[in-house]
MILOZA-249105 format. One record per residue: chain; x, y, z of N, C-alpha, C in turn; residue number from 1; residue in one letter. Coordinates in steps of 0.05 Angstrom, whole numbers, plus 5000, padded with zeros to 4 digits. Layout:
ATOM   c   neast   nnorth    nup   caeast   canorth   caup   ceast   cnorth    cup     k   r
ATOM   A       X        Y      Z        X         Y      Z       X        Y      Z   NUM   A
...
This chain:
ATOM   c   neast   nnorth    nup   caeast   canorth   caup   ceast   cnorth    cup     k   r
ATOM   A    5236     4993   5240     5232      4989   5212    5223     4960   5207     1   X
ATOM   A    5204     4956   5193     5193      4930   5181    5210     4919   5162     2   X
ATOM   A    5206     4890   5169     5222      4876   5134    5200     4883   5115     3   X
ATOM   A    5218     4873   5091     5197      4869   5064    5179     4847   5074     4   X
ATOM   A    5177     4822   5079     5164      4804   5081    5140     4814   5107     5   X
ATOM   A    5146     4830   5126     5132      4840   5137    5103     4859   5135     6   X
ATOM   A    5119     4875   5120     5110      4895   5093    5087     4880   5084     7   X
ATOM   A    5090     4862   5066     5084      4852   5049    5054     4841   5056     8   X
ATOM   A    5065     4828   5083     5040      4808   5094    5014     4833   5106     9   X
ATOM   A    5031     4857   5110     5010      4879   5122    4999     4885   5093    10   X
ATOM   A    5017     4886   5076     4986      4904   5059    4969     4889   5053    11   X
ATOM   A    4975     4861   5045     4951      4844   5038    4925     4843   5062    12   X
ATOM   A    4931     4844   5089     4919      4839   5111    4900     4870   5100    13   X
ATOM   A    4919     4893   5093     4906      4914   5098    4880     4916   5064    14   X
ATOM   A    4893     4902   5051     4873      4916   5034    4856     4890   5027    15   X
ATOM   A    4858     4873   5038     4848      4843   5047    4806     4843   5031    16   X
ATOM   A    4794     4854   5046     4769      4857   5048    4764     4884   5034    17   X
ATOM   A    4769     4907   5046     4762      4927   5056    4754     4954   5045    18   X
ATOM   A    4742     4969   5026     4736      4993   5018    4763     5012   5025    19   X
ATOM   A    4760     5018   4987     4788      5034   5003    4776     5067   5005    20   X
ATOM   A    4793     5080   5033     4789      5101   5053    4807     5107   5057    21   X
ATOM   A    4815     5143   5062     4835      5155   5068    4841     5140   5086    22   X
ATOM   A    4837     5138   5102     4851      5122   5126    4864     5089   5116    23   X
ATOM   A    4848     5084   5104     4876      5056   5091    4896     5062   5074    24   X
ATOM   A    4890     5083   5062     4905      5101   5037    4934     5112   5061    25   X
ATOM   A    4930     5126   5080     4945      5133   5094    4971     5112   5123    26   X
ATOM   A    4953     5087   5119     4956      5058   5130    4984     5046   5104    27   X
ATOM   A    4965     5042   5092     4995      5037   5054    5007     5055   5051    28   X
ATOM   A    5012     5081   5048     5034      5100   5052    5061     5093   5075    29   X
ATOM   A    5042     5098   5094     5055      5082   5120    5075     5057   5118    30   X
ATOM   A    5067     5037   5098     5081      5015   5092    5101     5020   5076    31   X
ATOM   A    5097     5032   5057     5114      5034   5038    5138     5057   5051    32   X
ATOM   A    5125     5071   5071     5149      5095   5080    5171     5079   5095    33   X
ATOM   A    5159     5047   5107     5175      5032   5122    5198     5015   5108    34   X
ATOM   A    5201     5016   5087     5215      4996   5065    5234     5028   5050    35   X
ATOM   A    5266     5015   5050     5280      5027   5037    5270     5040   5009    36   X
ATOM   A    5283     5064   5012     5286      5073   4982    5287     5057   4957    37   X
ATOM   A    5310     5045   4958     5312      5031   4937    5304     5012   4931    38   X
ATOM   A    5281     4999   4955     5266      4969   4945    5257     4964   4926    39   X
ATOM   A    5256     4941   4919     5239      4947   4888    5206     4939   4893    40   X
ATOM   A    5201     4931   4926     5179      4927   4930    5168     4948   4938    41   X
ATOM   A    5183     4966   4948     5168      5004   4955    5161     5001   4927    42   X
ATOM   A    5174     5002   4907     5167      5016   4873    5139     5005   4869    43   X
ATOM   A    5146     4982   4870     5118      4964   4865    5092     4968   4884    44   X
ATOM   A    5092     4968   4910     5075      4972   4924    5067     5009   4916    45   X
ATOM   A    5082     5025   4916     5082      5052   4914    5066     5058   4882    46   X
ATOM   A    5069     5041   4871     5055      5042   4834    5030     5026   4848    47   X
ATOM   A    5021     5007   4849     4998      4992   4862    4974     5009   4878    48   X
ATOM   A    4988     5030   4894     4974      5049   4909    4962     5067   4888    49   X
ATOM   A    4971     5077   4877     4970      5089   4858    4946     5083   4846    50   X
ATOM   A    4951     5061   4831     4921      5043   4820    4908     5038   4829    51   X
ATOM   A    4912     5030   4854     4887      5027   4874    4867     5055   4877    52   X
ATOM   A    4872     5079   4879     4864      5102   4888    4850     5118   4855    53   X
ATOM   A    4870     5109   4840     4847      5117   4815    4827     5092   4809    54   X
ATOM   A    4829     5067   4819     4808      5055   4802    4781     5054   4839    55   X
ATOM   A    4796     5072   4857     4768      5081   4873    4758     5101   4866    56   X
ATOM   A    4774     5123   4860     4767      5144   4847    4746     5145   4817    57   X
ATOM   A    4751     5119   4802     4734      5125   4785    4702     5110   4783    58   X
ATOM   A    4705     5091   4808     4680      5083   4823    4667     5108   4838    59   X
ATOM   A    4677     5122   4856     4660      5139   4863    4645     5167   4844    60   X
């Protein structure tokens, strides 16, 4: 299991540059499955995804 701070530094790395793609979509899931339930950075990262995927969604 990853720390938060761990976490943290991967998603930026992951969504850093990059077009988002099921496969990064499935990469940030991944992260967030690694951080307790009750984090309040799962919440936050887990809402963020979220937004991230509709505002690709309403580009494509």
């Amino acid at each position: 299991m990853l720390t938060e701070k761990e976490v943290a530094a991967s998603w930026r790395k992951l969504f850093g540059q990059r077009e988002m793609n099921d496969d990064i979509v499935g990469k940030a899931q991944g992260l967030i499955d690694n951080l307790r339930p009750e984090s309040p950075l799962r919440h936050r990262l887990d809402s963020e995804l979220d937004e991230l995927i509709k505002a690709a969604e309403q580009r494509a």
